[in-house]
N, C-alpha and C positions, 0 to 999 in steps of 0.2 A: 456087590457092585455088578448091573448090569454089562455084558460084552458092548463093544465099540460098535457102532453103525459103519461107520469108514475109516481105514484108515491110511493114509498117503507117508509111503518111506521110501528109503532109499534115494535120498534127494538132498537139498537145499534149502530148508526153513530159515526165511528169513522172519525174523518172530517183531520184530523191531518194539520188542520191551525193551524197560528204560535201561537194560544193560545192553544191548545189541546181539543181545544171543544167538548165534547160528545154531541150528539142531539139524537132524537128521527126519524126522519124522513127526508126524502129528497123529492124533486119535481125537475122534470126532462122535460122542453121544450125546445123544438127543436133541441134538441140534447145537452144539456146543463143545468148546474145546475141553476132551478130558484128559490128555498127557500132551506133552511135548517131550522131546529128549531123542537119545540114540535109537534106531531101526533095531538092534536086538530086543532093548529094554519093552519098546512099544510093543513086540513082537507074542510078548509074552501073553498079550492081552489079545491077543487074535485068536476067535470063537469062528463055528462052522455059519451064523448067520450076518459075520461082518462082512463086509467088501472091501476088499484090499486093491489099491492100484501103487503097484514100482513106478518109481517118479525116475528110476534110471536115470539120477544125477540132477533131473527137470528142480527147476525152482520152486518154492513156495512162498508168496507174499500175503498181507493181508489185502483181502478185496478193495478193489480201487471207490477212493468215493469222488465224483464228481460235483462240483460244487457251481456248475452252472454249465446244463450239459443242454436244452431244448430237444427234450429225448422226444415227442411228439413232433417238433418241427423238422427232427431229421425224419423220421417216419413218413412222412407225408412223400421226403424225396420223392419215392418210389411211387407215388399214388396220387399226387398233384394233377393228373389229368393221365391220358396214355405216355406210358416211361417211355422217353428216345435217349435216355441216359447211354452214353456208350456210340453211339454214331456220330462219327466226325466228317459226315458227308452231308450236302444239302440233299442229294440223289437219294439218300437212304432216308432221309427224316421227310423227301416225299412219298417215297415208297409207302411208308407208315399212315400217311396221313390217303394215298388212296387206298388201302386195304381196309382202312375203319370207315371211310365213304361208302363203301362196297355193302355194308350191313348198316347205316345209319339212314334213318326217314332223311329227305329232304327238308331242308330248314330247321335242323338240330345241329346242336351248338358240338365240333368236333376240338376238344378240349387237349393236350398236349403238354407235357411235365418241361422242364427247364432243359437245352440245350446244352451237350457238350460230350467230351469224350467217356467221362465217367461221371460218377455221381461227387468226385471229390475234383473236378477238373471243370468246371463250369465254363460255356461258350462267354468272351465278353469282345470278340474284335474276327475280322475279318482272317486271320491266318490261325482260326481255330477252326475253318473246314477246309477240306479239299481243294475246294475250287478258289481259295482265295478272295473270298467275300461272303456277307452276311446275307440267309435268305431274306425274300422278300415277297409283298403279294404275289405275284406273280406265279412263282413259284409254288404256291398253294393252289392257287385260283384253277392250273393245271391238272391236277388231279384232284381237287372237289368242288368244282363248279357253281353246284346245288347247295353247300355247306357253308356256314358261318362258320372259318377256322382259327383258333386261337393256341399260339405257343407261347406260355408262361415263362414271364422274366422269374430269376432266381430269389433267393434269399440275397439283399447286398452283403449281409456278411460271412458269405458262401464263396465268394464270387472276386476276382477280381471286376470292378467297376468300372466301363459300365456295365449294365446285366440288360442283354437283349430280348424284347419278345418280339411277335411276327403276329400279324394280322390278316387275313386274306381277304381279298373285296370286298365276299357278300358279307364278313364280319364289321370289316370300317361301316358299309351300310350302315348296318343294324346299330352301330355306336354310336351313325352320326357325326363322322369322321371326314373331314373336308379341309380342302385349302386353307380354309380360313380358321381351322380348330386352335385355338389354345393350347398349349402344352401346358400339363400341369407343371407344378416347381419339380425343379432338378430331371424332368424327363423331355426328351429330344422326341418328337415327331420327325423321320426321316425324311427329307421329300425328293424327288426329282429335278431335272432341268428346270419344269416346267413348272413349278412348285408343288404339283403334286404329291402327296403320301403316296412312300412306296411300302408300306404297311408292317416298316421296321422302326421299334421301338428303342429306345436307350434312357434306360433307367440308370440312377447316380443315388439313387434313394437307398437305405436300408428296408426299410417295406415300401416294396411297389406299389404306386398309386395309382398305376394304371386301372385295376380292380375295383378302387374304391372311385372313380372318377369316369374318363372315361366307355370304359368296359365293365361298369358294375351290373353288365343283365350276365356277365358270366356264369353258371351255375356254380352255386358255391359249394365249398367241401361238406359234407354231410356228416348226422352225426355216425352213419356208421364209418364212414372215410375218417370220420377223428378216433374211432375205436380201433381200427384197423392202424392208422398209423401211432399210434398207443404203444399198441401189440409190436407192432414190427420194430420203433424205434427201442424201444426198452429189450427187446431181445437183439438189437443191435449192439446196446451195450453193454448187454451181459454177455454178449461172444469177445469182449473189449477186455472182460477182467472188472466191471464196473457191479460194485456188491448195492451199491447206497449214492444217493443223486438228488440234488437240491435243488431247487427249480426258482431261482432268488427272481428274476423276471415275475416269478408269480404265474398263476394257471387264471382263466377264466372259465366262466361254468360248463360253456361247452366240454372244454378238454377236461375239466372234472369230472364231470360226468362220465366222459371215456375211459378216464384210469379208474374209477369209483367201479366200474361194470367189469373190468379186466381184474383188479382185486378184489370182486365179489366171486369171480369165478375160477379164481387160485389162478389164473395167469399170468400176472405179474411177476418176473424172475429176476426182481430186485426191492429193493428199498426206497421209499420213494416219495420224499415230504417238497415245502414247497408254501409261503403264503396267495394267499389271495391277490388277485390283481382288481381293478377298481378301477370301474369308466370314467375317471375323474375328467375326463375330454367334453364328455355330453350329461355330470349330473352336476347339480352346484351341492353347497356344503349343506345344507336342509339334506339333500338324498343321502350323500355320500355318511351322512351322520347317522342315518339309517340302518343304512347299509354295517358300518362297524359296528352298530348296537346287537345289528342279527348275528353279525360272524361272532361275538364277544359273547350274547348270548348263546350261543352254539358250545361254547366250551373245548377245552382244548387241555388235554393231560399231555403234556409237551415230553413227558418222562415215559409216555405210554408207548408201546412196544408193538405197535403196528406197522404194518408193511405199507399201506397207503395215508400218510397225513397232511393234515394243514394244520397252517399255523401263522399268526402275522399279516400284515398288509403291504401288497409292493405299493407304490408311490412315485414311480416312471424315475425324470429326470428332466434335464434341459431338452425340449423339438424345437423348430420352425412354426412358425402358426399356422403359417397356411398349407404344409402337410400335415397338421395335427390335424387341424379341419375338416381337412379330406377324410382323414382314418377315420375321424369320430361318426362322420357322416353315414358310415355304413354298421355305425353300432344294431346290435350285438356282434356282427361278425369280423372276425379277427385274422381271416384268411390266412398265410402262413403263419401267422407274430405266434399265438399260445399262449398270449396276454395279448392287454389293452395299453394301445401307445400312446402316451399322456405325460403333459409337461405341468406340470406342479408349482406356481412359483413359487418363489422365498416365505412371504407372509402366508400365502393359504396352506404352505406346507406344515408351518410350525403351528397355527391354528389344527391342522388335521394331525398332525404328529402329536398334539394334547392331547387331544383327545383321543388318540388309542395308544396313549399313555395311561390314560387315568381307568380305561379302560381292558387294560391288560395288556393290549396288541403288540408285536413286534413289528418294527417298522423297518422296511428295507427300499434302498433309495440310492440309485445311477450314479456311479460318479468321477464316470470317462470323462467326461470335457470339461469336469471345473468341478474340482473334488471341493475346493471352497463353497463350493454354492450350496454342496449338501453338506458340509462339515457345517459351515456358519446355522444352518436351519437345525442341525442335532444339537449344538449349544446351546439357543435359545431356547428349547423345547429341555433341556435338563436344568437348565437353570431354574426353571418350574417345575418342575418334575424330573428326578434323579433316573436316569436308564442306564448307572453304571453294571447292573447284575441284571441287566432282562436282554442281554446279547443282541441288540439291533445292529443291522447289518448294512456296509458297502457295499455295492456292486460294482464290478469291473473298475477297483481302481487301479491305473495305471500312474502315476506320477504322483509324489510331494515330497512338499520342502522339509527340513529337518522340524521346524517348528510345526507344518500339519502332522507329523508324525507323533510330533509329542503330546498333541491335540486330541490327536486320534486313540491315543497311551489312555489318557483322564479320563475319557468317554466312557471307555470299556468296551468299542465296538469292535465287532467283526468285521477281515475283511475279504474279499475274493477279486482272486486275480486270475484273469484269463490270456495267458503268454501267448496261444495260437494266434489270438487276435492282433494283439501286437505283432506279429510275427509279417501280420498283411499290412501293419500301418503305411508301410512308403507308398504300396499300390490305391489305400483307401483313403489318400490324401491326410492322413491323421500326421506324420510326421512330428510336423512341427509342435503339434501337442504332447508329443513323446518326448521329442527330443531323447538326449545322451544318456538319462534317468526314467529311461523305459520302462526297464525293471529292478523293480529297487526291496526284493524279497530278500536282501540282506539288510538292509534298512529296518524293514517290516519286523522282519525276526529280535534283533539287535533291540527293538524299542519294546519286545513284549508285546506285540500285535497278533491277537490269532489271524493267522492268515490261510489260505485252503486254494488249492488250484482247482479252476473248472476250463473244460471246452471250447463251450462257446457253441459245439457243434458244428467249429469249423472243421476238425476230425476226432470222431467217436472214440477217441484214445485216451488215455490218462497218460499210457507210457509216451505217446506224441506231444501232451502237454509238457510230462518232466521235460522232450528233449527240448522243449520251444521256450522254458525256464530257464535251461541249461543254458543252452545255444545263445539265445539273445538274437536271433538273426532276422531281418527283411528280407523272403525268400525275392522278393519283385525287386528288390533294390539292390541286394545283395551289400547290405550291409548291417553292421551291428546297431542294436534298437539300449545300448547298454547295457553292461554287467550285470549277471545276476549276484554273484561270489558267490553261490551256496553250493554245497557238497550233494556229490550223489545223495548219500543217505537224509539229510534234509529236504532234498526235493523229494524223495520216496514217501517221508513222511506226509510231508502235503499234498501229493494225492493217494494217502491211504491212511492216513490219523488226525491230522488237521481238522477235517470238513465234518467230521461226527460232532464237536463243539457246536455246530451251526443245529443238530438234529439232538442238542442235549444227552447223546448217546455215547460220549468220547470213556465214559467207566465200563462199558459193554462193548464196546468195537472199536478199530483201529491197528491193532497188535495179536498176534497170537499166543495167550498165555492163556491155562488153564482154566476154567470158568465164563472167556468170552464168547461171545456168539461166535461160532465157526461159519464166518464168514470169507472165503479164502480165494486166490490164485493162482493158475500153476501155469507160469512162463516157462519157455524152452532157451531161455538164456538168464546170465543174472543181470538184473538193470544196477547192481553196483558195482561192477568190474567189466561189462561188455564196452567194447567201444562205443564212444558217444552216440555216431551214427548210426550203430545198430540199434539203439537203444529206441526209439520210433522203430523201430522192425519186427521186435520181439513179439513172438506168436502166444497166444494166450490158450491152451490147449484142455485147461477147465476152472470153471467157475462155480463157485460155492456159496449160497447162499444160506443163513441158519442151516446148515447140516444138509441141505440137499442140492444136490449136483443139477443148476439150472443149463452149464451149457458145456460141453464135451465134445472136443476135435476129432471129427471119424479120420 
């Protein structure tokens, strides 16, 4: 038998095989787990070319898998235009805006990332700066006279809402921007006394349509700016403990393209599947018919052991029409989204759901605001065609009754719950969609429902998700979004064994036991006995993915 590559003792393995075994150490060859057990036993097996790191008491879990994480759309945070992430002054975010005057031609476009104190703290109201109000033209016009300037509204579900951007003269100019403009749906044009624009934005959108409307001569993100935030977000969340990440929104070809180049060139420092998203906004069913024939013929070993895959078709959900409109209108580009925002209805759903039935696809489909609407569409499409063993998947469901649940039972589908999200409902007007049955992951479990927590990418944490599982809580409302009833070690489970079902991987990852991929984590507390609140605290100090140490706490 070959020596061990790494091996981590003197610690806290939590193994979460099906007996809950606690050990003391792990041995890690060839990418893969080859003992567990006691720090002496393991000890045996340590040669002059393993790597040993003392866990000195430090935890061991298995790698976090995220099950709807927008590891690209957080990427962007930092590269959305020049970063003012971090300044909670208007004085400083003009400071920024004339020192890139200073070096930019006249009549180029000075572009500016999303407002606020940090990157998880987003500006949405007047006593998020200094001076006790939101900037405005004016305030630009100051220090770049010569410049069309534009500060980018956020992600809305970043953000408490609204999410502001800022415009400076010669940019309204150039847009076209007047007394008389129209707002698009759900966005506030600010004006003056005088009715004026004063060149402040307020967006209530999940993707800003300012970009697509508007401000669409903005420059848009490029494809190395999608490579770049690729790289940056996906090693964001492997500094998170995050081994494996599903991307149930679906990718579009740009962002594919991006991850496709970063796992061409071994940079990838996670796992990282995900179907297809599909302009269903701007093709009718002749294209879109097409289009599943090429992805189906493309082929797909769903059991295959790659670090970058697809697999499946996303198929949106319930929009508004007239900001569908808008998005589609700037097809191919996708600006922050990483998919294509597209509302499906009932009949063209189950017509397009046959057909990548019969054509092998898995289908994954919205089902925040009226999980009816995409339960009833997976019935009639099985009543034709059986999709109890080809694991088609929910997205973000938050609420149902005991009979959707039993519904959901006979299917056989998958589903993902993203608790951060909920966590913002009272601020993002969802409420009353929640209501007291918020979270109903004891329900889930209880009926035999695979269920898996993801992000959302409102914070690149899994251990933030468990606490926002846990907790149940409205940070804005400060109050309870309902009961989870689940136990530390089940919510552990679902964000580190759950969400491999989604990647057909659940015989290969998830637990630490002899023969799995040594995919691993090593927190500096335990997330089953730390206090609740610390448990979003806990520091993730290394990350392991197949046997190599993609990210290490100096």
């Amino acid at each position: 038998m070959s020596e061990p590559d790494l091996v981590l003792d003197n610690g806290v393995v939590i193994t979460l095989d099906h007996g809950s075994t606690i050990a003391e150490a792990v041995s890690i060859r060839h990418g893969r787990i080859a003992a567990v057990g006691p720090s002496a036993a393991i000890a045996r097996d340590l040669a002059p070319g393993t790597r040993r790191i003392d866990l000195a008491g430090r935890v061991v879990v298995p790698g976090f898998f995220d099950a709807h994480p927008h590891v690209d759309r957080t990427g962007l945070r930092a590269g959305g235009g020049i970063c003012i992430a971090g300044l909670g002054s208007i004085a400083e975010i003009a400071d920024v805006v004339r020192r890139a005057a200073r070096s930019a031609a006249p009549g180029t476009w000075i572009v500016l990332g999303p407002m606020g104190k940090s990157a998880q703290e987003y500006a949405s109201g007047p006593e998020d700066f200094q001076e006790g109000r939101l900037p405005d033209r004016q305030d630009l016009d100051a220090v770049a006279p010569d410049n069309p300037v534009y500060v980018r509204a956020t992600w809305g579900g970043w953000a408490h809402r609204p999410c502001p951007s800022v415009a400076n003269s010669r940019a309204l100019a150039e847009a076209g921007v007047t007394r008389h403009t129209q707002a698009p749906p759900n966005v506030e044009i600010v004006r003056n006394r005088q009715g004026e624009p004063t060149g402040l934005f307020l967006e209530r959108n999940y993707a800003p349509l300012l970009e697509y409307s508007l401000f669409r001569m903005l420059p848009s993100f490029s494809h190395e700016d999608r490579v770049e935030a690729a790289r940056r977000g996906s090693h964001v969340y492997a500094a998170a403990g995050t081994t494996s990440a599903f991307e149930g929104h679906g990718l579009t070809p740009a962002v594919i393209s991006a991850y496709r180049e970063l796992n061409a060139q071994a940079e990838l420092p996670m796992r990282f599947h995900g179907p297809f998203s599909v302009p269903s906004a701007v093709c009718d069913d002749w294209k879109l018919a097409e289009l599943f024939h090429h992805y189906a013929a493309a082929g797909t070993d769903v059991r295959a052991d790659s670090r970058f895959r697809l697999e499946g078709i996303f198929l949106g959900g319930r929009g508004a029409r007239g900001m569908l409109e808008l998005v589609a209108a700037g097809y191919p580009y996708e600006q922050w989204t990483g998919h294509f925002f597209q509302s499906v209805g009932p009949a063209r759903f189950v017509r397009l759901g046959l057909l990548g039935a019969r054509l092998g696809l898995r289908m994954h489909r919205i089902a925040t605001q009226d999980l009816e609407y995409a339960l009833g569409g997976y019935e009639a499409i099985d009543r034709e065609m059986p999709i109890g063993d080809r694991r088609w998947v929910m997205v973000h469901v938050s609420a149902a009754t005991p009979s959707q649940l039993r519904r959901l039972k006979q299917l056989g589908v998958m589903v993902t719950v993203t608790p951060g999200v909920l966590a913002m409902a009272g601020a993002q007007a969802d409420s009353e969609m929640v209501g007291d049955r918020g979270l109903l992951l004891r329900e889930l479990l209880d009926a035999g429902i695979p269920v898996a927590l993801g992000t959302s990418g409102v914070w690149p944490s899994m251990l933030w998700a468990m606490w926002a599982a846990l907790r149940g809580w409205d940070e804005r409302a400060r109050s309870h979004l309902g009961q989870s009833w689940i136990s530390r070690e089940e919510a552990l489970c679902l964000a580190v064994r759950s969400g491999h079902r989604l990647t057909w991987s659940e015989d290969r990852r998830g637990s630490i036991e002899v023969g799995k991929d040594a995919d691993l984590a090593v927190l500096d507390g335990n997330p089953l006995t730390c206090r609740e609140e610390q448990l979003r605290e806990l520091s993730v100090d290394l990350t392991v993915v197949g046997g190599r140490i993609v990210h290490e706490a100096r």
